[in-house]
Every structure is written in structure tokens, then in C-alpha cells.
C-alpha positions in Angstrom: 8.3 -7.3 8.9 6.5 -10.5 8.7 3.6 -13.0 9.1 2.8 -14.8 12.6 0.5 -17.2 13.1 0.5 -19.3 16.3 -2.6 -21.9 17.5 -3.6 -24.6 20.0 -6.2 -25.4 18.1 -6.3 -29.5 16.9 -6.3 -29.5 13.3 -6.4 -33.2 13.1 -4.9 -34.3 9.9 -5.5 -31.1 8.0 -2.1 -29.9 6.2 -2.0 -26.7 7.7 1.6 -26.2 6.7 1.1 -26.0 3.0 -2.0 -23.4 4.0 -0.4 -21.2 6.1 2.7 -21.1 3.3 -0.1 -20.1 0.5 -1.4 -17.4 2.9 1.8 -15.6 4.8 4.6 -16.6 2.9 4.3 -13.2 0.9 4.5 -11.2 4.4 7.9 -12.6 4.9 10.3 -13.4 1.9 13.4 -13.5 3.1 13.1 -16.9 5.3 9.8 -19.4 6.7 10.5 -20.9 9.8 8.0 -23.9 8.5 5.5 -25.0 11.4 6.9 -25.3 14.9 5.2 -27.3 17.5 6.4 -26.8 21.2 4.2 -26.9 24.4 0.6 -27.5 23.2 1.4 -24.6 20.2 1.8 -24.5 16.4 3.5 -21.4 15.6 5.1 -20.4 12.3 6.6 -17.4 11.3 8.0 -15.9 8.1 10.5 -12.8 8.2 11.0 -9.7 5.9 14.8 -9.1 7.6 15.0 -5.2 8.0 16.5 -5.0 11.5 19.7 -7.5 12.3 19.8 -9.3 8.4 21.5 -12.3 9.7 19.1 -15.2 10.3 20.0 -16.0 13.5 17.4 -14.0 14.5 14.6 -15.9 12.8 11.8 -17.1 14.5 9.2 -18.5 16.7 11.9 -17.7 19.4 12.0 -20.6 21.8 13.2 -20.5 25.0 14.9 -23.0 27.6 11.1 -23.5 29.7 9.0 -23.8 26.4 8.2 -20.0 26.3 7.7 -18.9 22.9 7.5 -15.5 20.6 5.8 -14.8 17.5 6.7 -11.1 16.9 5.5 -8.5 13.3 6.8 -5.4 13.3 9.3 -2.7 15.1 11.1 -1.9 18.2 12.8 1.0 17.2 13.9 2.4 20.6 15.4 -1.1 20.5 19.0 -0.2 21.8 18.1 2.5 24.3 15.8 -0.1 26.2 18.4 -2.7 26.0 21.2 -0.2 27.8 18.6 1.2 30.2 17.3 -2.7 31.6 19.9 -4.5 31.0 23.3 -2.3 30.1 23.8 -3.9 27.0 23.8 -3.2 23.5 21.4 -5.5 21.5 21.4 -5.9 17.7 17.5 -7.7 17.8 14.5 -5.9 18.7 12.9 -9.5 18.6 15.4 -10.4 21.1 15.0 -7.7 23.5 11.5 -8.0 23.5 11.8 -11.7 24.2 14.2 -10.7 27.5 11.9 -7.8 28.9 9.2 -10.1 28.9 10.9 -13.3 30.4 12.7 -10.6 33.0 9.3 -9.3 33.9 10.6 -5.8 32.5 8.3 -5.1 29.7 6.1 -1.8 29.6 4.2 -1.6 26.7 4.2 2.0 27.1 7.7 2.4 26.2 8.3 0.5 23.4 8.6 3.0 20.6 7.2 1.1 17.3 4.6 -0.6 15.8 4.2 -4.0 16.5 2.0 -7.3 16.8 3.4 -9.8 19.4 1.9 -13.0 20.8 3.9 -14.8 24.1 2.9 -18.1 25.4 4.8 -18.9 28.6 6.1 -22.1 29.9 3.1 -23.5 31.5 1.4 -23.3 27.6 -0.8 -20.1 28.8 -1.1 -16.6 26.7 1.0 -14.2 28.5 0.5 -11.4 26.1 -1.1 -10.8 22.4 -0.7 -7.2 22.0 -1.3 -5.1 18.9 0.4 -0.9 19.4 -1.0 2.0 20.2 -2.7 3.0 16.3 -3.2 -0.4 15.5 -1.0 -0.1 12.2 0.0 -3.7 12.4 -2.6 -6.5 12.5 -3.7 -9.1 14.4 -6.2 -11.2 13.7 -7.7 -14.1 15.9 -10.2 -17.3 15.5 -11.6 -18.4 18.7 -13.4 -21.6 19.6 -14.0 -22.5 23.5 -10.5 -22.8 24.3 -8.7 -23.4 21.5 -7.5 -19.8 19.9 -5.5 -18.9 16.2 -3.8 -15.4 15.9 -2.4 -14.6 12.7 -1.2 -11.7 10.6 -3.7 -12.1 8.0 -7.7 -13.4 8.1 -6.7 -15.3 4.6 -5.1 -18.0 6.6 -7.7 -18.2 9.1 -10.9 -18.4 6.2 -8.7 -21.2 4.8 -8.2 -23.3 8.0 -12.2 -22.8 9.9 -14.3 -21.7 6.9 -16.6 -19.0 8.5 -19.1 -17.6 7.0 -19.5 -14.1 5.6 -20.3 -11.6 8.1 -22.5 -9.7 6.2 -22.9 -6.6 8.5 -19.4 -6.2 7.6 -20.4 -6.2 4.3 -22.5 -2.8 5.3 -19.4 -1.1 7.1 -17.4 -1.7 4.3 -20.3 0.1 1.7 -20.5 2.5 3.6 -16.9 3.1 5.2 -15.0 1.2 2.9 -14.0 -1.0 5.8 -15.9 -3.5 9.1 -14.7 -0.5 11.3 -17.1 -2.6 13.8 -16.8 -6.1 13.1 -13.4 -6.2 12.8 -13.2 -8.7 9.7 -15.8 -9.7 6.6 -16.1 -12.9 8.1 -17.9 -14.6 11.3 -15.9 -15.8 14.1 -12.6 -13.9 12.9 -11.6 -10.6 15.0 -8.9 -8.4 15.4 -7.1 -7.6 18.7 -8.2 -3.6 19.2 -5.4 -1.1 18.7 -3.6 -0.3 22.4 -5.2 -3.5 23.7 -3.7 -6.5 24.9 -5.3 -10.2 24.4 -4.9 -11.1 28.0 -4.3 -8.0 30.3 -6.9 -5.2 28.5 -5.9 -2.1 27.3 -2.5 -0.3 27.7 -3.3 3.1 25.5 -6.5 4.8 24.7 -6.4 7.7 22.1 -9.7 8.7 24.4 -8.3 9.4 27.7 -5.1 11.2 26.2 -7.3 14.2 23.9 -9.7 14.1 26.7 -6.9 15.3 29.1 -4.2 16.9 27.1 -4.0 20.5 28.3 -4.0 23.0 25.5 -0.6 24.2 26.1 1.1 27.7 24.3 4.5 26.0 24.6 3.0 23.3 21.9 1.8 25.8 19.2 5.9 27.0 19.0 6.3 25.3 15.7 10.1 24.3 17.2 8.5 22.1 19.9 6.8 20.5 16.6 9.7 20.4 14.5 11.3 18.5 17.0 8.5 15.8 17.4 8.3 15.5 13.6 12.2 15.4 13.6 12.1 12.4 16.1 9.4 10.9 14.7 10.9 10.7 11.0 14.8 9.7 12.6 13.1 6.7 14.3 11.2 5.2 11.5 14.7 5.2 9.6 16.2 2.9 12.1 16.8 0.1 10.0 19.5 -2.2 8.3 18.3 -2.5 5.6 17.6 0.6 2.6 14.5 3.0 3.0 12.8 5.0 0.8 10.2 7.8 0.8 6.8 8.0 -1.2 6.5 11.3 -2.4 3.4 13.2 -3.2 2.4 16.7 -4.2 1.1 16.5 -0.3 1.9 18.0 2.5 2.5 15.0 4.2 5.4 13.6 2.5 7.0 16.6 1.4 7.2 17.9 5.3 8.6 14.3 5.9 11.3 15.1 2.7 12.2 18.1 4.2 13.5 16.2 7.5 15.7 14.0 6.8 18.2 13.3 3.5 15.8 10.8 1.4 18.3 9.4 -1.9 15.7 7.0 -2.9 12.0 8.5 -3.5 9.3 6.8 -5.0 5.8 8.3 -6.7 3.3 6.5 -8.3 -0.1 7.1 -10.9 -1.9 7.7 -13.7 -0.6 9.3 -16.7 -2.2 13.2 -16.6 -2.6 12.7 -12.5 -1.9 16.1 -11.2 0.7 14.9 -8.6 2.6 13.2 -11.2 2.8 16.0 -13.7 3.9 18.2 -10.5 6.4 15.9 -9.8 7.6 15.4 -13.0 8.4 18.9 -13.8 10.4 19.6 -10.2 13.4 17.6 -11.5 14.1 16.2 -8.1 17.2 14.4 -7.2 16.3 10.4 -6.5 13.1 10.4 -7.6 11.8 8.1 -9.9 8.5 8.1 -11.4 5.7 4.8 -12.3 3.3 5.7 -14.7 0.9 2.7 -14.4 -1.8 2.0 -17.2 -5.1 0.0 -17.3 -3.9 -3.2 -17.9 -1.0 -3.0 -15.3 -3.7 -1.9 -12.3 -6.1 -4.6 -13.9 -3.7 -7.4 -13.1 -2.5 -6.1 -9.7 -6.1 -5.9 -8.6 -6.6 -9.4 -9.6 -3.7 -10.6 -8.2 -4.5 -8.4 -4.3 -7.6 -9.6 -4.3 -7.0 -13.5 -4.8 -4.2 -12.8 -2.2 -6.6 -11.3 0.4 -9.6 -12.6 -0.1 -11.4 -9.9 1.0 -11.9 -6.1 -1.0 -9.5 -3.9 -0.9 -10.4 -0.3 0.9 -9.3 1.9 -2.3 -7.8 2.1 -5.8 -4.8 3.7 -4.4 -4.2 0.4 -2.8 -3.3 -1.5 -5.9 -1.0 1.5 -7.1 0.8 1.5 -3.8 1.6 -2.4 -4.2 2.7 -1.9 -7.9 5.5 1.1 -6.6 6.3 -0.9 -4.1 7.6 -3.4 -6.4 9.5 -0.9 -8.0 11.4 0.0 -4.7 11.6 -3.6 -3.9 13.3 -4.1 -7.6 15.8 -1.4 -6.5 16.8 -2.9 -2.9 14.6 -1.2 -0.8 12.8 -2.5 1.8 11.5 0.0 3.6 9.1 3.1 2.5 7.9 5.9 4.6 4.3 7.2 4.2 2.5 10.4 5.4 -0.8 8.3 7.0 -1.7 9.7 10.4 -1.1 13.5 9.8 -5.0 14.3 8.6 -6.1 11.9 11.5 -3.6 14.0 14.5 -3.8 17.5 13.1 -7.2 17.8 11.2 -6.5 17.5 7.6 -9.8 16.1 6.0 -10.7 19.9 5.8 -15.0 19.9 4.8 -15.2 17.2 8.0 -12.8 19.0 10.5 -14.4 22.9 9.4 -17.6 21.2 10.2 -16.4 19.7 14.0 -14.8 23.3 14.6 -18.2 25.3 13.6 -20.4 23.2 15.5 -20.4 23.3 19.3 -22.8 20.4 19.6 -22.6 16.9 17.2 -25.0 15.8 15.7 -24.7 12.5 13.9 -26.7 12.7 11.1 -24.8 15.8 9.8 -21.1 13.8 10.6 -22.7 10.6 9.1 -23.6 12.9 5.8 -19.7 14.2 5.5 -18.0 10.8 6.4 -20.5 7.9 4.8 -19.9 7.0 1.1 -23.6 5.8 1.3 -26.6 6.7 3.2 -26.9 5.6 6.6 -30.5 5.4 7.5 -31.8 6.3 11.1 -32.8 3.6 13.3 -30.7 1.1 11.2 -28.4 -1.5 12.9 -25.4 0.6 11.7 -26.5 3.8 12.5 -27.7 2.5 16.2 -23.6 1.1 16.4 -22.4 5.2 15.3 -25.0 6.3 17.6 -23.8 4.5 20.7 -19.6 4.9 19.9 -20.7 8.6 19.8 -22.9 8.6 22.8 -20.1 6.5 24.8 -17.2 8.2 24.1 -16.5 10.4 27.3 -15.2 13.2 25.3 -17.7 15.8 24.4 -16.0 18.7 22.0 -17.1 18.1 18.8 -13.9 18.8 17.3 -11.8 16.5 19.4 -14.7 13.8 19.6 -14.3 13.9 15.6 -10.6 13.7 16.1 -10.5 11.0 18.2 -13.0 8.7 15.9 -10.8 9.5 13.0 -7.5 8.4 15.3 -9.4 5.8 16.9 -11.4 4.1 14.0 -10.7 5.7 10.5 -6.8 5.6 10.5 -6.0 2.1 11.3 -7.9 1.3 7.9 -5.3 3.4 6.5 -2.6 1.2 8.2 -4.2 -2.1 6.9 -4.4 -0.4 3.3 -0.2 1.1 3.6 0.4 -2.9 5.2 -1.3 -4.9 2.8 -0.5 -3.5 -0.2 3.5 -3.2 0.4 3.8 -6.1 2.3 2.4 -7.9 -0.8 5.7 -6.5 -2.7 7.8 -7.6 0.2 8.4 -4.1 1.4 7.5 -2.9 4.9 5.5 0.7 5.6 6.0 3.0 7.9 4.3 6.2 9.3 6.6 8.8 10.6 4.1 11.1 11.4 1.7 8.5 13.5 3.8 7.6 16.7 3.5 8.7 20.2 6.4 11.8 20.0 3.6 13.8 17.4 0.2 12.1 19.0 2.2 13.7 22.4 2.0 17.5 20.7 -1.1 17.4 18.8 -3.0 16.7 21.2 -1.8 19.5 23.4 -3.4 21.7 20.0 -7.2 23.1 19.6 -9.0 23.4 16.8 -8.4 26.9 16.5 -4.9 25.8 16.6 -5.3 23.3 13.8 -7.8 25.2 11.1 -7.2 28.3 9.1 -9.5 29.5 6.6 -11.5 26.0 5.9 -8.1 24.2 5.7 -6.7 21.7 8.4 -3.1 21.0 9.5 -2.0 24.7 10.0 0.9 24.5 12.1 2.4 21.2 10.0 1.7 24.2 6.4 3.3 26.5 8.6 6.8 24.9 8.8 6.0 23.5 5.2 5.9 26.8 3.8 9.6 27.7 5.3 10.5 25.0 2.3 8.4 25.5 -0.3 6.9 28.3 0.6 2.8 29.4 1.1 1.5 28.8 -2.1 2.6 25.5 -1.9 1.9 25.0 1.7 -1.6 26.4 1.7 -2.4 24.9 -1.2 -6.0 23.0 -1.2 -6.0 18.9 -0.7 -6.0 16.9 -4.1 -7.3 13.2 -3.2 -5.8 10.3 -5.4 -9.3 9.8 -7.6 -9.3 6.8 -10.3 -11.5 6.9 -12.4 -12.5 3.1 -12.2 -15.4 3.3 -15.4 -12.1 3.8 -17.3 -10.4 0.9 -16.8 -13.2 -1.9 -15.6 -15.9 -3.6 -17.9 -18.9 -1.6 -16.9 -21.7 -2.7 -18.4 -24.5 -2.0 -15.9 -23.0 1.9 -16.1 -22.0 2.6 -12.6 -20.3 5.2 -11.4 -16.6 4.6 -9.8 -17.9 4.1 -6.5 -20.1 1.5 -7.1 -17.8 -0.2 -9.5 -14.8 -0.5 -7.2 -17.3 -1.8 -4.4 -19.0 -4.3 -6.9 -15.7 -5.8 -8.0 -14.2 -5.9 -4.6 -17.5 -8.1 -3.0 -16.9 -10.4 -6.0 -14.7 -12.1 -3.9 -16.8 -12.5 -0.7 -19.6 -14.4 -2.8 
């Protein structure tokens, strides 16, 4: 929806507004509010209008005592919680999040979206800087005594305090292909934590819901889960302005096809990629097609990582951004994504079938599945697994794997779907990861989730009434690129190393 970035911080005679331009302006197209300065603050905001088009509804929104808002993202339960707290019909989500926090009314808990949100009240003082429950939209933060910067991006913060490179990052990201930990690749930037708020703690924890969701029968009837799946897809189309679908030969986005009535559906990839020759021969009605070749991804990767300035997680990031652009060409504004179902229902099927035949974990082993490169015992990263692990309160392996993929793995996911589409001026969404599904899968087991070394049985189950069990049970095909093809690679590394070798470039 946009970028935000709001300080108190004295920047002297730095030109911050030319800055901040270079470094959100791309996160909101269709309007820059320029910087604001009210009450001790610099805020600035730049929109990507999806609900309520009109500007009237641009922002920082100001208010009569000096209380300000710098909002990113989605209310989508927008109008119900207008009618229920104040009986009246609102057309802003940014609006009715300003009144239920200036009429005391707000409950994090309720709002229905996915958001970033920072309030300063009249008195000058953070009231809330809140990030929702999965963490899919950012918010980063510089911090010095106290003077304190949020912003959307850590681009805009690198430029303005020049911190240096946190190089245990640098290890997460090796090994994880993201700081999972640090929360940024560079010193003194952070992120507000998913569920958390800046001021008041945290309002969700993934934790304490698995850890006491009762396995419940009436949540394995595959109509409860329809129902979720059909609430969860009909929010994430409120908008005002067009959405769109990305379609693979997954299960994801085909369940998520199945729910609703897409007319514009988007695929993207390599000429010869299995889930574009798939595609290709289904002849499907508002579907169109990228075929993207070397020097096309070249360029993109160029231009994402210049944009960033920090790597990218995967390859698949640059084709997302160059479909996006497509859709964006075309008038849409909005795409749906599948992200979320392998995290809620156990889809990454050698890592779940290991959690469900294994009664005790054991790190090493989990460390051997999940790690793209070895973690050594005793090191400083393994010593950070080692104590998330020993923390966490919940003890079955399965749901103790489930909860580190919901908890840690998935908003890197969300950062990868945000970046990359937000870069085309296109916002993401994730049908499948809200609250209505996170309220049923939980209520499932692993016996309930895995079937024969596969995960996600009950979301193949109500696939299969589409497209039937071949289709449905079919085995998981990743998005693989094979970078040797399409980099200079004169040192002959594999893909792996390639992508992570280019992607530090821009860190040194």
C-alpha cells in the first residue's frame, strides 16, 4: 500500500527529503505526501491507492491536537468495525484506524489485515508502532538514545545513519537466506517483531495459540475449512482497485482459483519450466503467460538489488517483480499469492515427515533438512537455534517445527512477495495466511496434516474435488533457476553459491 517513515531524530542540515524520495517513492506511486513536520516529528508517506482512490485520503493523517498516523497496509474488516464502534459506514481503513485509536477503541486483535502502523499522540510520545500478526508488512526502526526512525524499508535508513554491516546477518542469510535473528544486514537497524507492538509488547503469539489449540473433529470436516479458506480469499479481495491471481501448477494458488471468480491471472518463468508448460497447455480463460529470458532476469536483478541494497532471498524474487509489472501494465494493482499454506498446514513435505516421525527434536537433524549450509555445533548461530528451540514452551516436534516455520521462516516469504511487487507498484496479498485459516489449522495434528510423505492433506483433499487426485496428490515442484545459466561464472559455482555471491556484492 505504501512507504512510511516517521522520525524525531535531528538531521541537522542533511536533505533528507530528496533521500527518503530515492528510497520509498517506489512503495507508493500514486501520490508523496513530501516531508511533514508537526510536534517534534518528520513523517512522510507515499501511497499505492487500492482502498478509497481519491486523495483525500492521503497521508501522514494529522489531527486537531498534533496526533499523527503513518499507516502501510490493510484493514479489510474496515466497514464492519466502523458500523460496530461507531454506526457508521466508512470508505478509509486509514481513517478508521485513526478514530479507534483517538476514541480509545482500538483492539489490535480485531483488525482483520495486514498492516504496519506508527501513532504519535498530542503530547509528541509513541502511542503505538505495531506490525500484524505474520509480520507480512515491515517495519523497520533506527534507534539512538531517544531519538527513533521507523520506516518501510532499511534502504532509507542505511542512507540517512550509515551503519555498518552486521555481519552475523551475513551468516543467517548463508545459511537461511535471510537475518531470521538480527532482523536486518546492518548494525543498529531492526525490525518491529511480528504480533508486537513498539510501545505496549506483544498482542499475538503463533506460540501460545498451537500450544493450546485443541485438536478438535469438527476442524478436520473439510466444510469448516472451506469456509475459512472461502473467508480468507473474499477478504483479501476487498479492494477498489483491480486484483489479480498468480497462478502456479501448485496447490496453493489453484485451491485459491477455485474460490473465487479470478478474470485476470498471472504466471511467470523460464521457457521449458514445468509449471509453465502445464499452464500453457490448460487453455485457461484470463491467463496470461511471461516467458522471461536471461537478459530480462539480468536487468531486473540489477535493478532489485540497487533498489534494496541488501540480497535478495531467491531467484524467484526477481521473476515475481518482472510479472508484476505485467499486471501493473494491465491495471492491476493487487495480486494474490499462496505464501502461508506450507507454513499452516505442513507443506515442505521431507521437513514436516521428519517432525511427524520423530517424537523428540533434535536439532542437528532439523538444522541438516532446513540449513542451505552447514551449521557447526557450538557456533554462535547454532547456540541462537539452540536456545529459540530450547525456549519455545511448546514441546511436540511437529508443532514446535510448525510454529518456527510460522513464526520465523514465513515472514521471509512476506518480505520476498512485498519487495518484489511493491517494486512494480503492485501490492501482495496472502489469502491463505490470516487469522480465519491460522484459527482451523491449528485445531489439526500432524496425523491430520500428512499422508504418505506429503503435507497439506486436508487443503489436496478439497483440491482434488476440482482437479481431481492426480493433480491434488501430486508431488511439490520448487521454482529452481538454474543461476550458472544466466550469470558470468567464472570461479564455477554451483547455483547456490552464485546467487549468494552476487547478492553480498552489494553489502561490500
Amino acid at each position: 500500500m505504501c512507504g512510511l517513515f516517521i522520525s524525531n531524530y535531528d538531521f541537522k542540515n542533511k536533505n533528507i527529503e530528496s533521500i527518503i524520495e530515492k528510497n520509498l517513492r517506489f512503495r507508493g506511486p500514486d501520490g508523496s505526501s513530501g516531508i511533514l513536520k508537526n510536534n517534534g516529528w518528520i513523517s512522510y508517506h507515499s501511497r499505492l491507492a487500492i482502498i478509497d482512490l481519491s486523495s483525500t485520503v492521503n497521508q501522514p493523517v494529522i489531527n486537531s491536537d498534533s496526533s499523527q498516523l503513518v499507516f502501510n497496509g490493510e484493514i479489510l474488516n474496515y466497514k464492519e468495525l466502523g458500523l460496530h464502534y461507531f454506526n457508521k459506514e466508512y470508505n478509509s481503513d486509514t481513517f478508521l484506524l485513526n478514530d479507534l485509536i483517538v476514541f480509545e477503541k482500538l483492539n489490535l486483535s480485531e483488525l482483520d489485515g495486514f498492516f504496519s502502523f506508527v501513532f504519535i499522540d498530542g503530547d509528541g510520545k509513541i502511542k503505538y508502532a505495531c506490525r500484524d500478526k505474520f509480520g507480512v508488512k515491515p517495519l523497520f526502526f533506527h534507534k539512538s538514545n531517544e531519538q527513533i526512525t521507523f520506516a518501510s524499508e532499511p534502504n532509507v535508513l542505511q542512507d540517512l545513519f550509515s551503519p555498518s554491516i552486521n555481519e552475523e546477518a551475513v551468516e543467517e542469510y548463508k545459511a537461511f537466506r535471510a537475518p531470521i535473528f538480527e532482523g536486518s544486514f546492518y548494525n543498529s537497524i531492526q525490525q518491529v517483531d511480528p504480533g508486537h507492538c513498539f510501545i505496549n509488547g506483544r498482542f499475538f503469539s503463533a506460540e501460545i495459540e498451537l500450544l493450546n489449540a485443541k485438536k478438535s473433529s469438527s476442524s478436520k470436516n473439510n466444510e469448516t475449512l472451506k469456509k475459512a479458506i472461502k473467508q480468507g480469499v473474499k477478504s483479501r479481495c476487498v479492494s477498489d482497485a483491480p486484483v489479480g491471481l498468480l497462478l502456479s501448477k501448485g496447490i496453493d494458488s489453484n485451491l485459491i482459483k477455485h474460490t473465487e471468480d479470478f478474470k485476470n491471472m498471472y504466471s511467470v518463468g523460464f521457457c521449458g519450466d514445468e509449471d509453465i508448460e502445464y499452464l500453457s497447455d490448460q487453455n485457461i480463460d484470463g491467463l496470461k503467460i511471461l516467458n522471461v529470458d536471461k537478459d530480462e532476469f539480468v536487468k531486473a536483478f540489477d535493478y532489485l538489488l540497487s533498489l534494496r541494497k541488501e540480497p535478495l532471498s531467491v531467484p524467484n524474487e526477481v521473476l515475481l517483480y518482472l510479472i508484476a509489472l505485467k499486471a501493473k501494465g494491465d491495471g492491476i494493482k493487487v495480486l494474490l499469492s499462496g505464501e502461508g499454506a506450507d507454513e499452516f498446514f505442513g507443506g515442505y513435505d521431507r521437513i514436516f515427515t521428519w517432525a511427524a516421525n520423530n517424537q523428540n527434536f533434535d536439532l542437528e537433524s532439523f538444522l541438516e533438512l532446513y540449513a542451505y549450509t552447514e551449521i557447526k555445533k557450538g557456533s554462535k548461530l547454532y547456540q541462537k537455534m539452540e536456545s529459540l528451540f530450547s525456549n519455545c514452551t511448546i514441546k511436540n516436534t511437529f508443532e514446535l517445527v510448525r510454529w518456527f516455520f510460522i513464526r520465523y521462516h514465513m515472514p521471509i516469504l512476506f518480505r520476498r512477495l512485498d519487495f518484489s511487487l511493491m517494486a512494480a507498484g503492485v501490492e501482495g496479498r496472502e489469502p491463505i495466511a490470516n487469522a480465519h485459516l491460522f484459527s482451523v489449522c491449528s485445531m489439526l495434528s500432524g496425523d491430520d496434516l500428512m499422508i504418505n510423505g506429503l503435507g497439506k492433506k486436508p487443503l489436496r483433499e478439497i483440491l482434488s474435488e476440482y482437479l481431481g487426485e492426480d493433480f491434488a496428490y501430486a508431488n511439490k515442484v520448487g521454482f529452481p533457476v538454474d543461476l550458472t545459466k544466466i550469470f558470468s561464472n567464472p570461479d564455477k559455482l554451483s547455483s547456490y553459491e552464485l546467487w549468494f555471491s552476487k547478492n553480498l556484492e552489494v553489502l561490500r
